[in-house]
C-alpha positions as CSV (number, residue, x, y, z in Angstrom):
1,X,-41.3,61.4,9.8
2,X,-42.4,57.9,10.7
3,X,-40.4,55.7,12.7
4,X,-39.9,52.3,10.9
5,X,-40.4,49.1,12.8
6,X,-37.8,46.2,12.3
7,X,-39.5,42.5,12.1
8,X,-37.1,40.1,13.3
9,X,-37.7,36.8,12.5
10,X,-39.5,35.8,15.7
11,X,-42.2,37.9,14.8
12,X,-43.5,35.6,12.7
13,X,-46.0,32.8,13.2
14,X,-44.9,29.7,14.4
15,X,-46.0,27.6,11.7
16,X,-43.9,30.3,9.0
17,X,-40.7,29.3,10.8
18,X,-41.5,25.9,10.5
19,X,-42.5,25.9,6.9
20,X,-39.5,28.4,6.1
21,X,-36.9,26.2,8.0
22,X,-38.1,23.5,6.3
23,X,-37.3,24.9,2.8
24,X,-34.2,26.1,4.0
25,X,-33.3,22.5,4.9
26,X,-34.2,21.3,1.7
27,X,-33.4,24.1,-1.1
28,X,-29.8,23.4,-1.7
29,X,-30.3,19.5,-2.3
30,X,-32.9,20.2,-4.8
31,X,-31.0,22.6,-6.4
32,X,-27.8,21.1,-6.4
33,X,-30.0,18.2,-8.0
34,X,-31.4,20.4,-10.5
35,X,-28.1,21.8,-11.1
36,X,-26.4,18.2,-12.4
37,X,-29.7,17.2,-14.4
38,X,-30.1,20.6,-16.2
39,X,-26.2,19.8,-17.1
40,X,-26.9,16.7,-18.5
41,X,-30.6,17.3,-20.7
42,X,-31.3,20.7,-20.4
43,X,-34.7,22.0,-21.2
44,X,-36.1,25.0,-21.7
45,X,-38.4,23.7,-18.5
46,X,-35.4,22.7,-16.5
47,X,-33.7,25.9,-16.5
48,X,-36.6,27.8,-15.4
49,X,-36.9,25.5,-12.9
50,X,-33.1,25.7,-11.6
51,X,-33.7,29.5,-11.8
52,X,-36.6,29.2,-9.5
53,X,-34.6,27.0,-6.9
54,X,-31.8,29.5,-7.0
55,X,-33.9,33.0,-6.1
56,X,-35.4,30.4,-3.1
57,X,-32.3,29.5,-2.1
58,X,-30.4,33.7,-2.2
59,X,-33.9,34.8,-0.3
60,X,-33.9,32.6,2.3
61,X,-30.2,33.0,2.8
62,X,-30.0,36.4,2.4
63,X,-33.7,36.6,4.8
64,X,-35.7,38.7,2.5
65,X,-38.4,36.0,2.7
């Protein structure tokens, strides 16, 4: 039986915590903006699109990415 091996975030490279911090930062105010225009003219386009925003936004907070 193998013995699995944790990765913490620090064993990343330093430029993937940069990039990933940086869309943490900024997921929730483009989705929170995609939120209020797919509420006022929603398309087909800006649904996927909110969709999209959301699974960024539970994967980063939840730290599967």
């Amino acid at each position: 039986m193998k013995r699995r091996k944790f990765i913490t975030k620090y064993a990343y490279t330093p430029w993937y915590r940069t990039i990933r911090g940086v869309f943490a930062q900024l997921v929730l105010p483009f989705t929170i903006f995609q939120l209020i225009r797919t509420l006022f003219i929603p398309t087909v386009f800006d649904v996927l699109l909110l969709c999209v925003f959301i699974a960024i936004a539970v994967s980063i907070y939840f730290e599967i990415v």
